[in-house]
Biopython code that builds the backbone (N, CA, C, O; Angstrom):
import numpy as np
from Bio.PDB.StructureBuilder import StructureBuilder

atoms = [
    (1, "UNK", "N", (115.081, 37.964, 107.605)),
    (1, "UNK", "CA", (115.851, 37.743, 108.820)),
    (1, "UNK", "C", (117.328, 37.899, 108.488)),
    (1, "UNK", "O", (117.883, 37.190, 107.648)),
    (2, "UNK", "N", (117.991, 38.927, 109.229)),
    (2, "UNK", "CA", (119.546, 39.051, 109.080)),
    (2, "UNK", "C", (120.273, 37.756, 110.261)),
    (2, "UNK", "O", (119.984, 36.787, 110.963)),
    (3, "UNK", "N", (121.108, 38.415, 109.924)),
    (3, "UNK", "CA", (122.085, 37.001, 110.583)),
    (3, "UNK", "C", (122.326, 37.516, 112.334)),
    (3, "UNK", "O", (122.510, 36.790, 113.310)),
    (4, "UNK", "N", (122.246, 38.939, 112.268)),
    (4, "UNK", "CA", (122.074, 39.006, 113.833)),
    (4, "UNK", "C", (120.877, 37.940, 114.614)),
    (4, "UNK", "O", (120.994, 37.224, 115.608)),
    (5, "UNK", "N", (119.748, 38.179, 113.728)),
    (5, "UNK", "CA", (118.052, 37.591, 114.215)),
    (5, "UNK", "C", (118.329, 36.140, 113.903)),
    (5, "UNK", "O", (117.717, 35.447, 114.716)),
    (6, "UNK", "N", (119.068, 35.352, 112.972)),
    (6, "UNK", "CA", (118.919, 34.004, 113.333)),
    (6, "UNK", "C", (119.907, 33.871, 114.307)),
    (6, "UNK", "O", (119.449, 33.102, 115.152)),
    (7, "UNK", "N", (120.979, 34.213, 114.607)),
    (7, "UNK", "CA", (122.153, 33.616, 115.245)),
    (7, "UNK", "C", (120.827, 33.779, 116.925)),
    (7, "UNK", "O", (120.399, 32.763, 117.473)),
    (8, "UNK", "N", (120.507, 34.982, 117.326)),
    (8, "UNK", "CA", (119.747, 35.025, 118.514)),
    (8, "UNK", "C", (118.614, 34.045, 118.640)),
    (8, "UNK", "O", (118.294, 33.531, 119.712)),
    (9, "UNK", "N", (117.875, 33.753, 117.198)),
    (9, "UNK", "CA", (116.679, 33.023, 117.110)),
    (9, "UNK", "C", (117.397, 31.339, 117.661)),
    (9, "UNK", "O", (116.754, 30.571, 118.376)),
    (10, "UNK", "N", (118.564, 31.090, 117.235)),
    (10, "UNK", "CA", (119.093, 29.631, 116.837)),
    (10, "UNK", "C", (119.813, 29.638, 118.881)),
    (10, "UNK", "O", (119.886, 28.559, 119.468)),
    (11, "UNK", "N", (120.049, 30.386, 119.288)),
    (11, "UNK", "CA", (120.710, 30.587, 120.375)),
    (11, "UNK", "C", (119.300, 30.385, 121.389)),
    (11, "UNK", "O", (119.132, 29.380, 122.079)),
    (12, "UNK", "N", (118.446, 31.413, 121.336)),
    (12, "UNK", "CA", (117.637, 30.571, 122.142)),
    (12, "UNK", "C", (116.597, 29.546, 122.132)),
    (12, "UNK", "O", (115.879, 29.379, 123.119)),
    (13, "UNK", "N", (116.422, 28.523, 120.568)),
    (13, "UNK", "CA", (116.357, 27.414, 120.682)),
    (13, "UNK", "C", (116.816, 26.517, 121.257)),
    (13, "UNK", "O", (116.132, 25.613, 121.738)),
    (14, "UNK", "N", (118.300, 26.598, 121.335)),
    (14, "UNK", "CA", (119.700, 25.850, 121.896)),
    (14, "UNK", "C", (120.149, 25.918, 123.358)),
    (14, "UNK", "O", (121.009, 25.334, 124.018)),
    (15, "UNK", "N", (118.990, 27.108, 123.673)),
    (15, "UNK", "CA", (119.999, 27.516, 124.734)),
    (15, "UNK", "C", (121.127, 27.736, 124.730)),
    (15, "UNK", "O", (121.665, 26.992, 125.550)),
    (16, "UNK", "N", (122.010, 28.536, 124.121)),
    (16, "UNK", "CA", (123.338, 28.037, 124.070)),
    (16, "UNK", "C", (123.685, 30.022, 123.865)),
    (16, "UNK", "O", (122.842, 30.852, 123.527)),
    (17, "UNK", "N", (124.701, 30.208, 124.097)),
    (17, "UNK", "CA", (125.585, 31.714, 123.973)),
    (17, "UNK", "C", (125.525, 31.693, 122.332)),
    (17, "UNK", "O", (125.819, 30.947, 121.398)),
    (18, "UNK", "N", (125.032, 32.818, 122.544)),
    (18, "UNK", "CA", (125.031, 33.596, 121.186)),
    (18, "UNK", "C", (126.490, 33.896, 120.442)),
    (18, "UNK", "O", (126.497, 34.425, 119.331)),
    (19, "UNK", "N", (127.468, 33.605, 120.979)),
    (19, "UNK", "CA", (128.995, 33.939, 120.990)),
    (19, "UNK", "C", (129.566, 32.489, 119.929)),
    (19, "UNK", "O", (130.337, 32.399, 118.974)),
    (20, "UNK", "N", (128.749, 31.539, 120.677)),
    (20, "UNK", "CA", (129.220, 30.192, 120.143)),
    (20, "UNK", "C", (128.164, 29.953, 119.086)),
    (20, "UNK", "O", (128.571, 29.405, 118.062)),
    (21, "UNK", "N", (126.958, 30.247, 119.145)),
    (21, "UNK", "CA", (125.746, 30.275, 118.068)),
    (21, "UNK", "C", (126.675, 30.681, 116.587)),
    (21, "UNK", "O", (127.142, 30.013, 115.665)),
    (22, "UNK", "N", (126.652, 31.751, 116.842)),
    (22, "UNK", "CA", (127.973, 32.994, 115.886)),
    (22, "UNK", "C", (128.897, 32.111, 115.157)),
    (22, "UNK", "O", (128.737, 31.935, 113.950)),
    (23, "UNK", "N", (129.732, 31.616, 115.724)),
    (23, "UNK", "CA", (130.939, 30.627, 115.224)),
    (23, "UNK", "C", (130.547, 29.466, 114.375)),
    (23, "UNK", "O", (130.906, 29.106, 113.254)),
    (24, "UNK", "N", (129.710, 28.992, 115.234)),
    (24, "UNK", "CA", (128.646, 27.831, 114.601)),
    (24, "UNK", "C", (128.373, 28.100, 112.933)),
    (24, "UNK", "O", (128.828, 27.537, 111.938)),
    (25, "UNK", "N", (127.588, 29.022, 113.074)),
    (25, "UNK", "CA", (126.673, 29.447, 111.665)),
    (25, "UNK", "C", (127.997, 30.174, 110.468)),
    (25, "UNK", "O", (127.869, 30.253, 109.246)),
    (26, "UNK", "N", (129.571, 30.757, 111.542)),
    (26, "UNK", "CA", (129.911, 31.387, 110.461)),
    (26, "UNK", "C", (131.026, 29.766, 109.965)),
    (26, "UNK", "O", (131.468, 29.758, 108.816)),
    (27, "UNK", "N", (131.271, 28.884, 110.645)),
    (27, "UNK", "CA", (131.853, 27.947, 109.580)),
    (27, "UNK", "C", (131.147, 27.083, 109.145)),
    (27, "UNK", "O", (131.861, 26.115, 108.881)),
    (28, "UNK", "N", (129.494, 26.772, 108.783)),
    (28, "UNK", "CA", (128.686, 26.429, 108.451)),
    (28, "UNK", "C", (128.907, 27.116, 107.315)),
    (28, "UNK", "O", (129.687, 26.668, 106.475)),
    (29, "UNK", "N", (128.444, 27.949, 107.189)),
    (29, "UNK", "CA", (128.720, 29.225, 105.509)),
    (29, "UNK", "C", (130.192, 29.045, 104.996)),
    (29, "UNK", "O", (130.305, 28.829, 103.789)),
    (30, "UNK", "N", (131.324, 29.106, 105.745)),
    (30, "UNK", "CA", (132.704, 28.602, 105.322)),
    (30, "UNK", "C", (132.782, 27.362, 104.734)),
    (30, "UNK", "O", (133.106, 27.166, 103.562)),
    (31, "UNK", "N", (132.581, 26.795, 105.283)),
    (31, "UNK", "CA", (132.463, 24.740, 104.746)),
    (31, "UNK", "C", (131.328, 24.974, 104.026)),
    (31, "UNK", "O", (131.258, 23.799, 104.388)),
    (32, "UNK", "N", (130.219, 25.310, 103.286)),
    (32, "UNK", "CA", (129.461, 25.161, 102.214)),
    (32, "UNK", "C", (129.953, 26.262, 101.090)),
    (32, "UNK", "O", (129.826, 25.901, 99.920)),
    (33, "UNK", "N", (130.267, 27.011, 101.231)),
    (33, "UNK", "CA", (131.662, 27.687, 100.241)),
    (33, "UNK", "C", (131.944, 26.945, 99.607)),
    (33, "UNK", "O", (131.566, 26.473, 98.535)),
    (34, "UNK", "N", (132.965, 26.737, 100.561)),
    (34, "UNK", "CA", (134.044, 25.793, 99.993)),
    (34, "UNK", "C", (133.828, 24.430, 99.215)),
    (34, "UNK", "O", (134.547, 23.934, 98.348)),
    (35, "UNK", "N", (132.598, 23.941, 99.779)),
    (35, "UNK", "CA", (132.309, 22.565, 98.976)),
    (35, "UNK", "C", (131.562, 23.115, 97.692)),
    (35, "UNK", "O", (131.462, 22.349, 96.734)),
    (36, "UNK", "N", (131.041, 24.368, 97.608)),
    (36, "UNK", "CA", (130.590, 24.417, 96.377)),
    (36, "UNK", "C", (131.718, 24.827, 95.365)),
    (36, "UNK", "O", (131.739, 24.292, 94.257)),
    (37, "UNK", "N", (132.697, 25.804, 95.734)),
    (37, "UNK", "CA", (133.464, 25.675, 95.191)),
    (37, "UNK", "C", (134.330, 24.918, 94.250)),
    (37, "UNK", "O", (134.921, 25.109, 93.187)),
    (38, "UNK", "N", (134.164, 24.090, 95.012)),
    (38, "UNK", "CA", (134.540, 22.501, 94.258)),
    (38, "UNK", "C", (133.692, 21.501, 93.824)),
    (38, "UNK", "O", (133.810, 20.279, 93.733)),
    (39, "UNK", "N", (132.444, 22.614, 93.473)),
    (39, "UNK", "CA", (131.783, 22.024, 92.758)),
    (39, "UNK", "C", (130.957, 20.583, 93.402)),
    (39, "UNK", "O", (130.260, 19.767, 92.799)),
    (40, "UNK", "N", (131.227, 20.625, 94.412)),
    (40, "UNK", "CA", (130.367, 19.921, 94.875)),
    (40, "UNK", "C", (128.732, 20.123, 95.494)),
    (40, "UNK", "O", (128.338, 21.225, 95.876)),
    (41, "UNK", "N", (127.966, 19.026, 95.521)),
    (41, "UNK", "CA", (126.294, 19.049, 96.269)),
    (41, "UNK", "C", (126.154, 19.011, 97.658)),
    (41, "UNK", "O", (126.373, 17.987, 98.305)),
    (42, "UNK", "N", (125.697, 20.380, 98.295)),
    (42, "UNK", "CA", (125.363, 19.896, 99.818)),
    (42, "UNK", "C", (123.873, 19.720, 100.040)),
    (42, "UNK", "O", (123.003, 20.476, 99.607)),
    (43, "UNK", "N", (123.662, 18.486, 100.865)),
    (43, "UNK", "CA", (122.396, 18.242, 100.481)),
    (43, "UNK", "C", (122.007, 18.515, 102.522)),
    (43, "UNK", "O", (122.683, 18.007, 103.417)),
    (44, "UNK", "N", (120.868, 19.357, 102.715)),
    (44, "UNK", "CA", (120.380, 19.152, 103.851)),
    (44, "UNK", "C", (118.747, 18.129, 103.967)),
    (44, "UNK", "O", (117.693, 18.177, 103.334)),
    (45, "UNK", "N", (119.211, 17.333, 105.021)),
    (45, "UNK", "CA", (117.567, 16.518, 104.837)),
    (45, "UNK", "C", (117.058, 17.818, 105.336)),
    (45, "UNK", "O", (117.392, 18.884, 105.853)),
    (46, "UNK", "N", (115.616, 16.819, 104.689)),
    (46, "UNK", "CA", (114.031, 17.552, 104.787)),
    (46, "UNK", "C", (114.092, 19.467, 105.014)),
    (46, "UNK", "O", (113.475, 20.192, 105.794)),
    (47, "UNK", "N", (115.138, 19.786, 103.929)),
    (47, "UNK", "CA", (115.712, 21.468, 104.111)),
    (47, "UNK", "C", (116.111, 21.403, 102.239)),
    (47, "UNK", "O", (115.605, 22.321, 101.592)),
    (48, "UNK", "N", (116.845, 20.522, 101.559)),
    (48, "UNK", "CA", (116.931, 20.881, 100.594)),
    (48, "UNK", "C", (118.498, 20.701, 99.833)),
    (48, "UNK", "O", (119.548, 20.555, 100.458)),
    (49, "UNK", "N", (118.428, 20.727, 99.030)),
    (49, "UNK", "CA", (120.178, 20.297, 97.951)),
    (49, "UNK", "C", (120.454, 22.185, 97.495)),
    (49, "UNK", "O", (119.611, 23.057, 97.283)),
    (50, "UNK", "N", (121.917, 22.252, 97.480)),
    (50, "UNK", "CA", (122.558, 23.217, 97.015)),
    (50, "UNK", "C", (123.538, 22.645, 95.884)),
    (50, "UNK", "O", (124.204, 21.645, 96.150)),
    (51, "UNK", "N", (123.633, 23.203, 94.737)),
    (51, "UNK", "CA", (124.134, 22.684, 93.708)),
    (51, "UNK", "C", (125.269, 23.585, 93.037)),
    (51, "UNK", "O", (125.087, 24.771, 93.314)),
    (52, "UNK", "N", (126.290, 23.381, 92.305)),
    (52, "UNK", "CA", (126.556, 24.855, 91.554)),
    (52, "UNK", "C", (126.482, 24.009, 89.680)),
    (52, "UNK", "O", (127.259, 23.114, 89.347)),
    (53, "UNK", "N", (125.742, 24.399, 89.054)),
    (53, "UNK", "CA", (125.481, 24.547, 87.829)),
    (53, "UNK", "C", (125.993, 25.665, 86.366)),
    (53, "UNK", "O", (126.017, 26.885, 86.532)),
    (54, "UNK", "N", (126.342, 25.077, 85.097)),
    (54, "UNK", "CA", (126.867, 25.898, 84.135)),
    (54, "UNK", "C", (125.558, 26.826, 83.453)),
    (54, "UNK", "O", (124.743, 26.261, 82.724)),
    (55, "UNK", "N", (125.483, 27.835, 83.668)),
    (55, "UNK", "CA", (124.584, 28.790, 82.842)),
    (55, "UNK", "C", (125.284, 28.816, 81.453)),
    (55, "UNK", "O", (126.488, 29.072, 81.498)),
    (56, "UNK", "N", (124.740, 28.596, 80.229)),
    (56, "UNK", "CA", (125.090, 28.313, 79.029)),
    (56, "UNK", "C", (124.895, 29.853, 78.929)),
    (56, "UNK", "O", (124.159, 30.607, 79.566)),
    (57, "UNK", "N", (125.981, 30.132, 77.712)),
    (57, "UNK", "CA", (126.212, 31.503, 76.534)),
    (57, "UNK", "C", (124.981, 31.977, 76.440)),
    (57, "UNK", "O", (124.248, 30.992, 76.527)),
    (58, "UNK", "N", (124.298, 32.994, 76.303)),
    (58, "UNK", "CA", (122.604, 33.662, 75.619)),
    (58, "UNK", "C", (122.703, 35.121, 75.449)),
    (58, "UNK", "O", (123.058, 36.126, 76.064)),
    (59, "UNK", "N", (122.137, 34.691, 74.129)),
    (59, "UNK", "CA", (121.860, 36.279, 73.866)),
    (59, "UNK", "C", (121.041, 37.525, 74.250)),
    (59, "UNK", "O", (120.247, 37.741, 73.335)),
    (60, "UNK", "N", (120.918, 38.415, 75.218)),
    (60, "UNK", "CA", (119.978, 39.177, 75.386)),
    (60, "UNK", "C", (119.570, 40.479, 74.985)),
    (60, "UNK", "O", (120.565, 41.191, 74.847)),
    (61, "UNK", "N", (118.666, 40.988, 74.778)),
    (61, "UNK", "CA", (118.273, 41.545, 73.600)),
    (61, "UNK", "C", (117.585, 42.932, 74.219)),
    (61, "UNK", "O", (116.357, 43.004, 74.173)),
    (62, "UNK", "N", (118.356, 44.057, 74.809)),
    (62, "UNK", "CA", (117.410, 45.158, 75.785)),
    (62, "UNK", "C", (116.125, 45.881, 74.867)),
    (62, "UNK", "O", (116.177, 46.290, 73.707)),
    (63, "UNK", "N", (114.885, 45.880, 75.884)),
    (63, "UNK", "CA", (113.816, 45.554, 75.200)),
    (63, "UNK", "C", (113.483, 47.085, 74.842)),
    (63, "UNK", "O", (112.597, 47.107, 73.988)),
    (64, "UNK", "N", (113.819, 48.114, 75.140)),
    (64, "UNK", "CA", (113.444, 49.169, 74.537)),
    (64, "UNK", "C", (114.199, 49.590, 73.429)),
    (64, "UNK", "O", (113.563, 50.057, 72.484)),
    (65, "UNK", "N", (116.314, 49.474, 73.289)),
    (65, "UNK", "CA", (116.937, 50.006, 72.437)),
    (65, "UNK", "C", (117.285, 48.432, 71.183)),
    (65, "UNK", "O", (117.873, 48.399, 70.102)),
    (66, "UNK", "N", (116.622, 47.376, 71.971)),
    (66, "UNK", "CA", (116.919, 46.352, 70.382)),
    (66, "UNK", "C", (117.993, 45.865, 70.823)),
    (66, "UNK", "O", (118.252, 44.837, 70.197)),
    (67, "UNK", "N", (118.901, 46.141, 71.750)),
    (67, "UNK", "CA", (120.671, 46.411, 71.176)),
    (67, "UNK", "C", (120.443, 44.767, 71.514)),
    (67, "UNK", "O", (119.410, 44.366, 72.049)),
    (68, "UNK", "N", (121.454, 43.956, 71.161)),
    (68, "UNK", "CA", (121.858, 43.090, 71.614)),
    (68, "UNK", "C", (123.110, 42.535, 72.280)),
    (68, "UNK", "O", (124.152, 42.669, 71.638)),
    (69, "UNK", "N", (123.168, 41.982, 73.369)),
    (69, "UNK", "CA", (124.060, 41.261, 74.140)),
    (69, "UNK", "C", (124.655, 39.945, 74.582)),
    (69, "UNK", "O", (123.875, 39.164, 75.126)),
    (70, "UNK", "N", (125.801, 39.610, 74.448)),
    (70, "UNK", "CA", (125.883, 38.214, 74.200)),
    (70, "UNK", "C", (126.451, 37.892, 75.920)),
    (70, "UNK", "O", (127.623, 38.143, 76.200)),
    (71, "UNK", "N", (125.560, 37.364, 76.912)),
    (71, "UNK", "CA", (125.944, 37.438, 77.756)),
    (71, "UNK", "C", (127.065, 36.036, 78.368)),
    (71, "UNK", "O", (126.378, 35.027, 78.530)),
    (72, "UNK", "N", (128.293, 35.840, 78.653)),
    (72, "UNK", "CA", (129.380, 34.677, 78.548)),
    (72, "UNK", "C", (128.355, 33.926, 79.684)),
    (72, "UNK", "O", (127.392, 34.355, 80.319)),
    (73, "UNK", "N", (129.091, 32.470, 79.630)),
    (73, "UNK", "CA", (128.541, 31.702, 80.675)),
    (73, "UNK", "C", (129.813, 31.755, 81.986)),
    (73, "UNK", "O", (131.012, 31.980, 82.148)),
    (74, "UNK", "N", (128.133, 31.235, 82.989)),
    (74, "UNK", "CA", (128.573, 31.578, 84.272)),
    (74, "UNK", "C", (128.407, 30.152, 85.251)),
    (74, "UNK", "O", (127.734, 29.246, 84.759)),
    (75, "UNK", "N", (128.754, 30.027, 86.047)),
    (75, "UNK", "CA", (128.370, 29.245, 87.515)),
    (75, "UNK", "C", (127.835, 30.123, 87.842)),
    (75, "UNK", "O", (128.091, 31.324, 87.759)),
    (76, "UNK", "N", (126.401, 29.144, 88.567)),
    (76, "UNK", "CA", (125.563, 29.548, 89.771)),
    (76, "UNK", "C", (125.346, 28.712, 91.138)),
    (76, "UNK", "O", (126.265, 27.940, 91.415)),
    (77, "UNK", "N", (124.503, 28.753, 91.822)),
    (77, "UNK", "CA", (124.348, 28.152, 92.760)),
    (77, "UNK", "C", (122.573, 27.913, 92.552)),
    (77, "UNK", "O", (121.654, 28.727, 92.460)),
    (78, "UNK", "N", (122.601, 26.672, 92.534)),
    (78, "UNK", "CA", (121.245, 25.987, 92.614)),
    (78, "UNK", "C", (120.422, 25.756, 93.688)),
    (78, "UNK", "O", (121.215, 25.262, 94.489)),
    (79, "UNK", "N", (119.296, 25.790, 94.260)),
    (79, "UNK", "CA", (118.724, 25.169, 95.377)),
    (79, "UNK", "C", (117.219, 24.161, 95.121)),
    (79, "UNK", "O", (116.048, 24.540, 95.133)),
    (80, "UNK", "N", (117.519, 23.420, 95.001)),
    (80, "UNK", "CA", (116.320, 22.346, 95.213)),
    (80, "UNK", "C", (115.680, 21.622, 96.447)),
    (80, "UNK", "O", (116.174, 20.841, 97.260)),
    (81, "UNK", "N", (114.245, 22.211, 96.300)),
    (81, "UNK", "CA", (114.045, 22.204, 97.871)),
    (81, "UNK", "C", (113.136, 20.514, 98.198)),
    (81, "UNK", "O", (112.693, 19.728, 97.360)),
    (82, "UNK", "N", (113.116, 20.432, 99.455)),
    (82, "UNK", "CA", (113.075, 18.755, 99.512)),
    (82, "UNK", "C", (111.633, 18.678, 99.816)),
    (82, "UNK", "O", (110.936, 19.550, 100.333)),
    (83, "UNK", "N", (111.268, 17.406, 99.382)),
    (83, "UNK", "CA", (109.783, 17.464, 99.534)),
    (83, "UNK", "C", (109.287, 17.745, 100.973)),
    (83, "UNK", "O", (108.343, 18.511, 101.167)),
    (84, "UNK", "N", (109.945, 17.105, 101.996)),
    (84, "UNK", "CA", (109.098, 17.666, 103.344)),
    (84, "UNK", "C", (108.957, 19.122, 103.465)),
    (84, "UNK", "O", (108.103, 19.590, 104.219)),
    (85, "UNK", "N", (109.965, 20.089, 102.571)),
    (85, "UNK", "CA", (109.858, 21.759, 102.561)),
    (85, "UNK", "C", (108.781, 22.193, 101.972)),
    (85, "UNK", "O", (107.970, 23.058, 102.303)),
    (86, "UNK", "N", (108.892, 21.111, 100.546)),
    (86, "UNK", "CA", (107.534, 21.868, 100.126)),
    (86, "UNK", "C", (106.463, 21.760, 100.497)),
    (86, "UNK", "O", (105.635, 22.667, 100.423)),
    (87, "UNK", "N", (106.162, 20.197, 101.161)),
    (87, "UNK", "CA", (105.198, 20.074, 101.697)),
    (87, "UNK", "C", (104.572, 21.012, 103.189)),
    (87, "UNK", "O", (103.456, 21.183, 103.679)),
    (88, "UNK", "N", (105.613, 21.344, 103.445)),
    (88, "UNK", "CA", (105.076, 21.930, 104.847)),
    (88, "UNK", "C", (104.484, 23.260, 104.244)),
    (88, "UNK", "O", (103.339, 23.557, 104.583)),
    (89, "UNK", "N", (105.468, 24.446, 102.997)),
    (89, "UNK", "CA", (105.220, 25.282, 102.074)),
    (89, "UNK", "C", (103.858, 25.163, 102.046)),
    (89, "UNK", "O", (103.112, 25.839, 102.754)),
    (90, "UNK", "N", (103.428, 24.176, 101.113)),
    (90, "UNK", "CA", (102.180, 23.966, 100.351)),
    (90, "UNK", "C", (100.862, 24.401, 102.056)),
    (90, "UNK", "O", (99.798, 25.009, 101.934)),
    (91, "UNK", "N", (101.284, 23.993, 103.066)),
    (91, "UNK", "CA", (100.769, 24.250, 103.888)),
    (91, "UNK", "C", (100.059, 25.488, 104.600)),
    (91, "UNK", "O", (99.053, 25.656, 105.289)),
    (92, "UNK", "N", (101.106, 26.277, 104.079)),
    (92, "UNK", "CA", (101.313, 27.896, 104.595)),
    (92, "UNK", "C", (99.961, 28.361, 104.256)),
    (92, "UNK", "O", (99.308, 27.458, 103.732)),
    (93, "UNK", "N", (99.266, 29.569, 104.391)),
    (93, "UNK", "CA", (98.538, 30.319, 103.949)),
    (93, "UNK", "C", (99.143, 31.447, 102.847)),
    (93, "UNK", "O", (100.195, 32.014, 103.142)),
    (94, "UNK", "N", (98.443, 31.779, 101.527)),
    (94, "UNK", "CA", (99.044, 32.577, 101.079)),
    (94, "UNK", "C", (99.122, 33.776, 101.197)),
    (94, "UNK", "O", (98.234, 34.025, 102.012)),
    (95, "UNK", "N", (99.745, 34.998, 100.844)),
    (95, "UNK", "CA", (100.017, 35.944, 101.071)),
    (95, "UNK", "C", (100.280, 37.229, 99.600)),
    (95, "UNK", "O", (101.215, 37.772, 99.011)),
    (96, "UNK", "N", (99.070, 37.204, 99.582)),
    (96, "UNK", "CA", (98.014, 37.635, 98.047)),
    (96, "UNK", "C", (98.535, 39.465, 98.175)),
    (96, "UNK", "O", (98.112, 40.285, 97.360)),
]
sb = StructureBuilder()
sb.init_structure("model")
sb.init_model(0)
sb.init_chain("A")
sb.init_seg("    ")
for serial, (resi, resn, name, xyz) in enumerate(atoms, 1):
    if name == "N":
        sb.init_residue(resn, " ", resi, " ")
    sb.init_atom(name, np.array(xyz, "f"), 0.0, 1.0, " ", f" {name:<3s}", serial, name[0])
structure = sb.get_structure()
């Protein structure tokens, strides 16, 4: 789903103009930026925690020429999903 299809999907849940849907969702993504930025946790109930975490130094090693690479450490962005997610997940049918 692109962001055209939720902003319309979230608009007619809401009932609400797709114009203001739009605005909604784009300082939603602005303000969780920014708090990760600073390194901070946004946690949504029963949806899940966003984190940003240190990826430590590692060496990687390309598997056909041997060569090796020392790849620097990085920030990422974490997501840990909340048990009512997984639980509903665990629910799903799979898709083999």
């Amino acid at each position: 789903m692109n962001n055209k299809e939720l902003i319309a999907s979230m608009a007619a849940k809401m009932n609400a103009p797709k114009s203001v849907i739009e605005i909604l969702l784009e300082t939603t993504v602005t303000t969780c930026t920014e708090l990760l930025v600073e390194e901070k946790t946004i946690g949504f109930q029963s949806f899940g925690n966003f984190e940003v975490r240190k990826k430590e130094e590692r060496l990687s090693v390309h598997p056909s020429t041997q060569i090796r690479t020392l790849i620097p450490p990085k920030l990422v962005v974490n997501f840990k999903q909340s048990n009512i997610l997984k639980d509903k997940l665990k629910d799903m049918p799979h898709h083999d």
